[in-house]
Structures are given as structure tokens and as C-alpha cells.
C-alpha positions in Angstrom: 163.3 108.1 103.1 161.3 107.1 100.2 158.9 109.1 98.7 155.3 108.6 99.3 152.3 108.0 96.8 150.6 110.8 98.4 150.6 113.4 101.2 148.0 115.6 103.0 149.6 118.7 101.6 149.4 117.3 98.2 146.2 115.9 98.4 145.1 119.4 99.7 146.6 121.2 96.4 144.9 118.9 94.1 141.3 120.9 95.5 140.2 118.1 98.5 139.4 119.2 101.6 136.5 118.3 104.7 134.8 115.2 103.8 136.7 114.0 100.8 140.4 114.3 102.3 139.5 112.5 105.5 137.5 109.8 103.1 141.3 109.4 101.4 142.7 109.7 104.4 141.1 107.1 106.2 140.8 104.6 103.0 144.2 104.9 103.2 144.6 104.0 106.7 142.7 101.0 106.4 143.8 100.0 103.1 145.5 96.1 103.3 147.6 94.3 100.9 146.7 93.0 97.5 148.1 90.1 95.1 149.4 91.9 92.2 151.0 88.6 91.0 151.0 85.5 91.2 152.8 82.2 90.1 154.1 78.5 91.2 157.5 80.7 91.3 156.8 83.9 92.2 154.9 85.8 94.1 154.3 89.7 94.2 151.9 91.5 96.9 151.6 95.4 96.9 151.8 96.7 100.3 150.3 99.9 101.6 152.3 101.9 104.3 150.2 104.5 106.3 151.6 107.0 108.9 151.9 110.7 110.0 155.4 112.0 110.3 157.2 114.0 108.2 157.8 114.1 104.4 159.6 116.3 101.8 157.9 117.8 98.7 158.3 120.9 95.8 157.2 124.2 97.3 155.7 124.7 93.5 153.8 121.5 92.8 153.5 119.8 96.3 154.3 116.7 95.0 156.2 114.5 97.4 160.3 114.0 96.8 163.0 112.1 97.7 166.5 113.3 98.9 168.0 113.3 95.9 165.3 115.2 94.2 165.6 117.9 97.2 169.5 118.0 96.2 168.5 119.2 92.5 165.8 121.6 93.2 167.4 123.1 96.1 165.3 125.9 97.8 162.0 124.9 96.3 162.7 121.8 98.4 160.2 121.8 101.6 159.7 119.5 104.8 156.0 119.2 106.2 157.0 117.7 110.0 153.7 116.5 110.6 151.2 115.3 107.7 149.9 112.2 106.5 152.0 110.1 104.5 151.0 107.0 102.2 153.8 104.9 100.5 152.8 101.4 98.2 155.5 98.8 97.9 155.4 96.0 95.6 157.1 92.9 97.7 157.8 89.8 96.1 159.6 87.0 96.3 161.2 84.4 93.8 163.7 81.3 94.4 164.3 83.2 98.1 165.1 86.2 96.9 163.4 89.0 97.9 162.3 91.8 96.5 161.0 95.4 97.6 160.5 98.4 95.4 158.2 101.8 96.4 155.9 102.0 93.4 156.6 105.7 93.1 160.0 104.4 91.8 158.6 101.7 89.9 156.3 103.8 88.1 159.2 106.4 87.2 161.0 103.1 85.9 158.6 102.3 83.7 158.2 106.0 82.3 161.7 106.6 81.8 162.6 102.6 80.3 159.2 102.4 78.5 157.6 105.8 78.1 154.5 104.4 79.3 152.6 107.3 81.6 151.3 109.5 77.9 148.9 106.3 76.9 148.1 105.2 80.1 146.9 108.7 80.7 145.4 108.9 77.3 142.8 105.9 78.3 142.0 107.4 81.5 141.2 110.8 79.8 139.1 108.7 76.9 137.3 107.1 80.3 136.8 110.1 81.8 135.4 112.2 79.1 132.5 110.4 78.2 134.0 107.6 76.1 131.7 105.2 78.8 132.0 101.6 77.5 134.7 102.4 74.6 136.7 104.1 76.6 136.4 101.7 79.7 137.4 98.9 77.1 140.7 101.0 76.2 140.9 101.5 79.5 141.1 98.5 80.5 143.4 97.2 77.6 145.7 99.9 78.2 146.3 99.1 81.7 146.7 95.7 80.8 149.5 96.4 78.4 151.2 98.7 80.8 151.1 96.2 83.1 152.2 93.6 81.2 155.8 95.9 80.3 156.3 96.6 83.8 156.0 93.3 84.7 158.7 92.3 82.5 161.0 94.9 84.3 160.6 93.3 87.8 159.4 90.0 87.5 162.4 87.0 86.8 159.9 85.1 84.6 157.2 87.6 83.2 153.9 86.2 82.0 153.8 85.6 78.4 150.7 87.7 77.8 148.0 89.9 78.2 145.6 86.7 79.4 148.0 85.2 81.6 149.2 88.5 83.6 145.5 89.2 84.1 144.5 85.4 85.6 148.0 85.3 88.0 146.9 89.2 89.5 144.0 89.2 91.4 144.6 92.8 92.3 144.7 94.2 88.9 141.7 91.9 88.3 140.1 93.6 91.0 141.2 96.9 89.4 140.3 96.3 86.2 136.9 95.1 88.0 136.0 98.4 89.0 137.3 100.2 86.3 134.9 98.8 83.7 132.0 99.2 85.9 132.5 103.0 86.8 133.7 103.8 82.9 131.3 101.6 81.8 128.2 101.9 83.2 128.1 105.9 83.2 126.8 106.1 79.5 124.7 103.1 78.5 121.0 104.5 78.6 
């Protein structure tokens, strides 16, 4: 079972509730897949996996696990048998091989090989706290270097820079899209 990018339960401990979980909820439902790279060589599509079943998470945090995680924290180790559960795979293909990794893992891969999450973080916070186009703008570069050094953890040929990973994905263009204009737009006036 792999674990998902998000669950009702922990959803509900990060404060949503009514209207704002079934908004996530049904986003997530009708979410589709989106190019995250692209090449004459290669080509990498993150897929969205909605369902309700069951899922295992920390009794302390809520955050969904995986077995093996269950294994090491033992009794704070839960099962919700019937909540929603939303898992992102990165699929891709290159030379016929093919390729499918659960983001949660791929994100934990890039924190543990690159140490990555603590400036990512740090331009979201910058974004968040009033930084408006600044912060938007580091924002944006930050993500684009993250992106750029977990791309060269799962892609055979990684672009060669910032320029080139950002005109092969159209989904982090997309992301990067929206990102400027809800960071950006909040303080100019």
C-alpha cells in the first residue's frame, strides 16, 4: 500500500472542515493528469489516484504512512477503514522503460539525497507573509531549482537548466503560473 498525499483524517487535523474539505475533496476527485516533463526521449506525466478505502497514518500527527513506517512507530500506528485517499504518481517512460514512483516517496528522496524541503519551505513562507512580488519571484526560482535537482534523480537525461526544465514541463509551468499570480498580485497597490 503506498502512502497517500493526503487523507480526510489528515485534512481534518490541519483545521478544514464543511465547505473547504469537500472543495479538496472533490478537486481531488476530478483532478486529471498533468505533463511534468517532457522531451524527444522522455516523457514524465503526474497521475492523480482518487478513492475511499482504507489508509494507515500516526495517531499523533495524522499524517498518512506506509507499512514500514507502521513497523517503526508501532502502537501510534492507526488504520482509518473508510476515508478519502489521494495518491500522485509521477509515470514516465524512456527508451521503453517505464517508470512509476508515488510522489510522497519522491519528495522524501529528494529531502533525504538533497535536503531540499527547509528552502523550498522558506520561499513559500517569504510568499505567504507578505513578501508579494519578491517573494513570488523567490518563489518561483526556488521551485524551479528544486525541481531542477529532483529531476536529475529520476530523469535518465536531466535538462541542463533552469530555462529548459521549465519549457519541457508544462505542469510546473502551469504551477509556476499560478504561483506568481496569487503571490504576486496580493501586494502591488
Amino acid at each position: 500500500m503506498d502512502p497517500p498525499l493526503f487523507t480526510t483524517g489528515l485534512l481534518e487535523a490541519l483545521g478544514y472542515g464543511g465547505y473547504r474539505l469537500r472543495r479538496v475533496l472533490h478537486e481531488a476527485r476530478s483532478s486529471r493528469p498533468v505533463v511534468a516533463y517532457e522531451s524527444p526521449y522522455a516523457r514524465f506525466v503526474l497521475v492523480p489516484r482518487y478513492s475511499v478505502g482504507s489508509a494507515v497514518y500516526d495517531a499523533e500527527t495524522r499524517v498518512p504512512l506506509d507499512p514500514a513506517d507502521c513497523l517503526r512507530l508501532g502502537e501510534r500506528c492507526r488504520t482509518a477503514p473508510h476515508t478519502s485517499v489521494y495518491v500522485v504518481y509521477l509515470e514516465g517512460s524512456h527508451g521503453g522503460e517505464l517508470l512509476r514512483l508515488n510522489v510522497v516517496y519522491l519528495a522524501a528522496l529528494a529531502e533525504h539525497a538533497l535536503g531540499l524541503s527547509r528552502r523550498l519551505l522558506r520561499g513559500v513562507v517569504s510568499c505567504l507573509e507578505g513578501g508579494y512580488a519578491a517573494g513570488a519571484e523567490g518563489l518561483v526560482g526556488e521551485l524551479l531549482r528544486v525541481s531542477l535537482r529532483v529531476a536529475g534523480l529520476v530523469l535518465p537525461s536531466p535538462p541542463s537548466g533552469v530555462e529548459e526544465l521549465a519549457r519541457r514541463s508544462p505542469g510546473l509551468r502551469a504551477l509556476l503560473g499560478l504561483l506568481s499570480s496569487r503571490c504576486g498580485s496580493r501586494g502591488s497597490g
